[in-house]
C-alpha positions in Angstrom: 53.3 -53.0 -27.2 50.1 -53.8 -27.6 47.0 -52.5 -30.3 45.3 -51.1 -27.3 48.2 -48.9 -25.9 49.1 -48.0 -29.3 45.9 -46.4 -29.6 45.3 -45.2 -26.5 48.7 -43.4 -26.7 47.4 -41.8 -30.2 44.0 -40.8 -28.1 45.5 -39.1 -25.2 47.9 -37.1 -27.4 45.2 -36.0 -29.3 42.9 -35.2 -26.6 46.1 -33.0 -24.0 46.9 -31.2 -27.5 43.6 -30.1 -28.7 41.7 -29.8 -25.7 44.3 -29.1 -22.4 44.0 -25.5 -21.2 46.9 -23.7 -22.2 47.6 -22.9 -18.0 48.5 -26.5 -17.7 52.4 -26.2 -18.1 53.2 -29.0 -15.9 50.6 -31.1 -16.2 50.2 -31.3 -19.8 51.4 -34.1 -22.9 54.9 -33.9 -21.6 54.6 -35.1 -18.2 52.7 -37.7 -19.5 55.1 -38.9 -21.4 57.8 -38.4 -19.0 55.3 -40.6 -16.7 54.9 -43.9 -19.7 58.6 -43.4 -19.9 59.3 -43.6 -16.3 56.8 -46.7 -16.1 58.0 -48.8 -18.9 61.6 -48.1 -17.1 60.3 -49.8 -13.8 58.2 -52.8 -15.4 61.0 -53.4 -17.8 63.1 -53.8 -14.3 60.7 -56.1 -12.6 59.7 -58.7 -14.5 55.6 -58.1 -14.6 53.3 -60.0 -16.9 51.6 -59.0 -20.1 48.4 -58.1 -18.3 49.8 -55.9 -15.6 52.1 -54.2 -17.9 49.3 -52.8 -20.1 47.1 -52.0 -17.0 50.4 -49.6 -16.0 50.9 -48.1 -19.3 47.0 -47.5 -19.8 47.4 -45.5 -16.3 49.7 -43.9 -17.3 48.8 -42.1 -20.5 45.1 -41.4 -18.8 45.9 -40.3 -15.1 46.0 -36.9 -16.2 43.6 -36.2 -18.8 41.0 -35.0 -16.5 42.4 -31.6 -16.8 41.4 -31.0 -19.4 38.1 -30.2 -17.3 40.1 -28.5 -14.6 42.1 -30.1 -12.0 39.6 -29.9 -9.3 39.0 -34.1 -8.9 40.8 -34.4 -12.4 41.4 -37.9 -11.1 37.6 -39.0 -10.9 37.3 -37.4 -14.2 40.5 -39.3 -16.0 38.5 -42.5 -14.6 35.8 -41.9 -16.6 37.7 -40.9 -19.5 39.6 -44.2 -19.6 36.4 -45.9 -19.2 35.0 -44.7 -21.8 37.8 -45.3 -24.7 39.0 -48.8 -23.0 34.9 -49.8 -23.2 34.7 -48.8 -26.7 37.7 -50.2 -27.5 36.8 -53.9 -26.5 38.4 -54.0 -23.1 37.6 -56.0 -20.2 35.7 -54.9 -17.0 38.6 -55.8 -14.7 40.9 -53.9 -17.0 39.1 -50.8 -16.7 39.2 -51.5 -12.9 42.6 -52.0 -12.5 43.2 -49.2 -14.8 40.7 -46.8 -12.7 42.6 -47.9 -9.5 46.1 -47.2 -10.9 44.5 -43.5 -11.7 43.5 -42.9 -8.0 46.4 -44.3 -6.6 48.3 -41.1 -8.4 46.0 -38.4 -5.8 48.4 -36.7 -3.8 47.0 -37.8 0.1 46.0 -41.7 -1.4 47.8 -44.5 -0.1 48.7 -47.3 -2.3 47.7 -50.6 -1.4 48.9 -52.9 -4.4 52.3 -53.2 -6.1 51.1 -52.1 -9.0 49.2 -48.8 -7.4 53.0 -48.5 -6.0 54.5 -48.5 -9.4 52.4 -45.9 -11.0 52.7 -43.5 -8.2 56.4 -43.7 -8.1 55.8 -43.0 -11.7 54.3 -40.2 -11.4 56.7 -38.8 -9.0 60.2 -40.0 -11.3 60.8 -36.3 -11.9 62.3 -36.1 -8.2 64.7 -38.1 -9.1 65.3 -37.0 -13.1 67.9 -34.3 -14.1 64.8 -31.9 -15.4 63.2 -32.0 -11.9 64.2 -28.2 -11.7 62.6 -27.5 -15.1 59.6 -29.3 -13.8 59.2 -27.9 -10.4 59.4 -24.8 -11.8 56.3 -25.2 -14.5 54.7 -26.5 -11.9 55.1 -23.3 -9.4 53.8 -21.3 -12.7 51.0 -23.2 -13.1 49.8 -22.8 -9.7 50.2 -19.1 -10.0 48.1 -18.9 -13.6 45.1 -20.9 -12.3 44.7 -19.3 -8.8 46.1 -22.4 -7.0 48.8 -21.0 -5.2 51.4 -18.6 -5.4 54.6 -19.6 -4.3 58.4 -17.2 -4.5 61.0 -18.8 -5.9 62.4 -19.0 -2.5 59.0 -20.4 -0.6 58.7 -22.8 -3.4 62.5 -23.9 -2.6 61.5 -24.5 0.9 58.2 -26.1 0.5 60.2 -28.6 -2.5 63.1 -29.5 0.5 60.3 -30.2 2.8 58.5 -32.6 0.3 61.2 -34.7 -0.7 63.2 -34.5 3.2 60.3 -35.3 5.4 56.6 -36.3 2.9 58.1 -38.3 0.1 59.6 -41.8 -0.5 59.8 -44.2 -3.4 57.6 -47.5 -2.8 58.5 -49.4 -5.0 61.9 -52.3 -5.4 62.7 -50.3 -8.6 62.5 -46.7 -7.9 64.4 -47.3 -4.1 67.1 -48.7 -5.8 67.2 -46.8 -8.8 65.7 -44.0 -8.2 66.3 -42.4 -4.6 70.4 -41.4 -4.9 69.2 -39.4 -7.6 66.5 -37.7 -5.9 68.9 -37.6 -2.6 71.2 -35.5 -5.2 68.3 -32.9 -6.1 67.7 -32.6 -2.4 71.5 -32.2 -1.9 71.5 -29.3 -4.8 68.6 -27.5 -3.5 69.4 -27.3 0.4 73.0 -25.8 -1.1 70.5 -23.5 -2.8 68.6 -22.9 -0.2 71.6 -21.7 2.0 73.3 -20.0 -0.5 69.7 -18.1 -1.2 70.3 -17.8 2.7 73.5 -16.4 3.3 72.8 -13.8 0.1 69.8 -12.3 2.0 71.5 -12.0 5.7 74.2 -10.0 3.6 71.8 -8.1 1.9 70.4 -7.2 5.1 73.7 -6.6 6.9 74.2 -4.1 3.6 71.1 -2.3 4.0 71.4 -2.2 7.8 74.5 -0.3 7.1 73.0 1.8 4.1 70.4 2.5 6.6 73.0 3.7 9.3 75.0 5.7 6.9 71.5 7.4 6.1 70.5 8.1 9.4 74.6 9.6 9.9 73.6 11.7 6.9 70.4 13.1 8.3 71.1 17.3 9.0 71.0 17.4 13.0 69.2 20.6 12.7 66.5 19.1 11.8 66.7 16.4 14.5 67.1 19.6 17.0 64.3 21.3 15.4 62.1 18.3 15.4 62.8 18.2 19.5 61.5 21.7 20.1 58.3 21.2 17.9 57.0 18.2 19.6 57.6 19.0 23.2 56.2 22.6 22.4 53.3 21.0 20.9 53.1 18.9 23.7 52.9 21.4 26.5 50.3 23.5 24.7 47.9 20.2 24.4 48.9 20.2 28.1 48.6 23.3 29.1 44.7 23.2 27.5 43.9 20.5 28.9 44.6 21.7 32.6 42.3 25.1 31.4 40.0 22.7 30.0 39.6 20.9 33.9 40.0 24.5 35.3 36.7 25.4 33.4 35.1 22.6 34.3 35.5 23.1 38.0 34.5 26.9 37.1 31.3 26.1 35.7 30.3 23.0 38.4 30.8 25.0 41.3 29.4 28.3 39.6 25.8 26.0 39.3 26.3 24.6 42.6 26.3 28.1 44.7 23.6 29.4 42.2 21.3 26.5 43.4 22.4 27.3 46.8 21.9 30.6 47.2 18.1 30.2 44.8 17.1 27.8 46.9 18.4 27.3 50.1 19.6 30.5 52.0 16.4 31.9 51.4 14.9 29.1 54.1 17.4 30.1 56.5 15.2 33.3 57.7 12.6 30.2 59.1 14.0 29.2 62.7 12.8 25.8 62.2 15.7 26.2 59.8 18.4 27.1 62.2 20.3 23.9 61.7 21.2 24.5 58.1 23.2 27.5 59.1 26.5 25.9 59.8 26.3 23.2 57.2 25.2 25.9 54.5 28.0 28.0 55.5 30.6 25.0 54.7 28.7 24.3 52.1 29.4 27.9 50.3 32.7 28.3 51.8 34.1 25.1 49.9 32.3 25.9 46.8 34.0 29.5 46.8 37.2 28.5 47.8 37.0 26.1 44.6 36.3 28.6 42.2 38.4 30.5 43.5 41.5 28.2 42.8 40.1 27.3 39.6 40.4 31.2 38.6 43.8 31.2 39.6 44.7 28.4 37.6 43.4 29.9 34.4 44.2 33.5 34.8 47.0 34.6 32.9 50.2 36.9 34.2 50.8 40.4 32.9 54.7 41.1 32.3 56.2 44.4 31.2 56.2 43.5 27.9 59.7 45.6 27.2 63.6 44.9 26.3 66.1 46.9 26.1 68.9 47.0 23.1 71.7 45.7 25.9 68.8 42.6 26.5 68.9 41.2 22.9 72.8 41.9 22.3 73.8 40.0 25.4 70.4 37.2 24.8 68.5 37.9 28.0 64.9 38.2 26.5 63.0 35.5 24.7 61.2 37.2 21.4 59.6 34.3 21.1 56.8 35.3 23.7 54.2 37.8 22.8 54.5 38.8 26.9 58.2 40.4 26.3 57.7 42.5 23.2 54.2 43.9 23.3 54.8 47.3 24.7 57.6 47.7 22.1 57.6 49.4 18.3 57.6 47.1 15.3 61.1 49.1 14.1 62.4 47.6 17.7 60.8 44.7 17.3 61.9 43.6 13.4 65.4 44.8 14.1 65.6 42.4 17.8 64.0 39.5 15.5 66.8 40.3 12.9 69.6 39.9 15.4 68.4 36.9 17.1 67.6 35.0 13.4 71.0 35.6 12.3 72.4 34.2 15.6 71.3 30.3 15.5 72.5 29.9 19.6 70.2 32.7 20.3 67.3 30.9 18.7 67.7 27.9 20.3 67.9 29.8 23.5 64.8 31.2 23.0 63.3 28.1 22.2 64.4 26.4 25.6 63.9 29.2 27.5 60.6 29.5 25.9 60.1 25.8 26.8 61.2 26.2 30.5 59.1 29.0 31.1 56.0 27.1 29.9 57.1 23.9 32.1 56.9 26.3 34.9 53.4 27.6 34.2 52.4 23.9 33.6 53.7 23.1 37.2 52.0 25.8 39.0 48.7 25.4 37.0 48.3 21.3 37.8 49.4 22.1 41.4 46.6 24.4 42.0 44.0 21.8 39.8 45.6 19.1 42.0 44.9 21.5 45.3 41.5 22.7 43.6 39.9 19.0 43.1 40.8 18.1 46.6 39.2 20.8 48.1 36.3 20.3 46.1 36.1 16.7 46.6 36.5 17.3 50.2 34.5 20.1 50.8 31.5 17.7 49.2 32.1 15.5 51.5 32.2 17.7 55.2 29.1 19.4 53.6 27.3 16.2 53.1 28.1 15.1 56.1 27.7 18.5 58.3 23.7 18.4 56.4 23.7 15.3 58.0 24.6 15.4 61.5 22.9 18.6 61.8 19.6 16.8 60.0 19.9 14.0 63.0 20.4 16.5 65.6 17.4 18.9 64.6 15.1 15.6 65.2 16.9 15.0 68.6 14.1 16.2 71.4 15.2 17.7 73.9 16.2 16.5 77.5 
């Protein structure tokens, strides 16, 4: 080996030991060794000359000391590195080249040209086919994580690692395709058994908490299942039932301003004979526009019921407590002891709870039938009114025969 690797090897140790940040735990003084190792295996295999020998070696103890200033271009800056020591250290220009060459051939999306660019990034990548490329991969993943990189679980990591060396990588040079690739083709082997054994762990693990989840949901009290059915559709036909008073109201108030206008400002013209032909059309006019609030009152008005049970009612479940309407003519002795009875009877509550529901589905019904019948009218009794004001507008201006 020569002086120059000697001390170049003596430099770089120096430099990853005292200066590396400590969140480089794979790229640190042990890959780099594991790298000179793995490129003294291959020249030793292919017969290369003195000069091309060193210019491999030299790559390979520099080609990572650039991250020592991050590893953002850490290539560029292990170029100048190695520039700088070989210079000082007496070597040639084309040396340094080669050398600097070598260096960028090791960036992951480069494409090496020469055999000896071909060497150096097989090199670098011998760990795919080592028994530590678990060990490896695995600092690797971690140092990702600590610099804000990438962060990878175990079992992503596992997938993206059988992707790389299935369909990205391959060996380039003699050496490392004939040396190197069963090995690596035995890694892939033991991580896609890995992988599926990873695989086949989780569908169980789902099938288990699918039937966890089952044996929950056979454990959940049906009352509260029945309860939860008769507080959502009550809820739901009371924000029903306010929303057809709310429309009710609204067809209230627009036809209450429409016959106040009418009977401001137009009746009064009438008494004028000139006038005579807004009689009939006036007349629809109002007659529509009462009709309409008319409706709209009997949508929103409420029914009066006796508000009484008898003690033969409750004992045989024929009344619904549950409605103001059937107990509010009765005494609150009558009332708390019929409440008593019917909460210590669970049928009779839930009785009361459909009837109570049935009764407002009824009241729904008949309110939305009389909006339904209510916004026709009004829609059509806009439009005869417009059009008798019309007619009787063209027929005023006829002259006569």
């Amino acid at each position: 080996m020569s002086t120059l690797i000697e001390k170049s090897e003596a430099y770089v140790q120096d430099l990853l030991t005292e200066e590396l940040p400590s969140t480089c735990l794979y790229h640190n003084l042990t890959h780099t060794k594991r790298v000179f190792k793995s490129t003294k295996e291959i020249i030793d295999g292919s017969g290369l000359n003195g000069e091309e020998s060193e210019i491999l070696l030299l790559s390979a103890l520099f080609h990572d000391v650039g991250y020592i200033a991050g590893g953002e271009g850490h290539e560029a800056k292990s170029i100048e590195i190695a520039a700088s020591f070989l210079k000082e250290h007496g070597a040639s220009d084309h040396l340094i080249a080669e050398v600097g060459k070598c260096i960028m051939a090791t960036k992951f999306d480069a494409v090496p040209e020469t055999e000896l660019e071909k060497i150096i990034r097989d090199a670098d990548a011998s760990h795919f086919a080592k028994d530590y490329f678990q060990e490896a991969s695995e600092f690797l993943r971690l140092e990702w994580k600590m610099q804000g990189c990438a962060d990878y679980s175990k079992r992503k990591w596992l997938e993206e690692n059988i992707d790389l060396l299935q369909n990205k990588h391959q060996y380039l040079s003699k050496y490392a395709k004939e040396h190197w690739t069963p090995k690596k083709e035995e890694n892939l082997k033991l991580m896609i058994q890995e992988s599926e054994t990873l695989a086949a762990e989780k569908a169980l693990q789902k099938k288990k908490d699918g039937k966890k989840l089952k044996e929950k949901m056979k454990a959940v009290d049906p009352e509260k299942a029945i309860q939860s059915v008769f507080r959502v559709t009550l809820r739901n036909h009371i924000k029903l039932s306010d929303i057809a008073d709310t429309k009710a109201n609204i067809l209230l108030s627009v036809n209450a301003i429409i016959i106040s206008i009418a009977l401001s400002n137009l009746i009064p013209k009438l008494d004028n004979p000139s006038n005579a032909y807004l009689i009939v059309p006036t007349i629809i006019f109002c007659f529509f526009t009462v009709v309409s609030i008319v409706l709209s009152v009997l949508a929103t008005r409420p029914n009066v019921t006796t508000g009484k049970f008898t003690k033969e009612d409750v004992e045989n479940k024929k009344v619904n407590l549950l409605f103001f309407g059937n107990f509010h003519q009765m005494s609150l002795p009558e009332y708390d002891w019929a409440m008593n009875e019917m909460l210590n009877d669970k049928q009779y509550i839930y009785s009361s709870l459909t009837k109570d529901l049935y009764f407002l589905g009824l009241v729904l019904q008949k309110k939305y039938k009389i909006l339904r019948l209510t916004y026709s009218i009004f829609m059509s009794g806009i439009i005869i009114s417009v059009a008798a004001f019309v007619i009787s507008f063209i027929l005023s201006g006829t002259p006569d025969a």
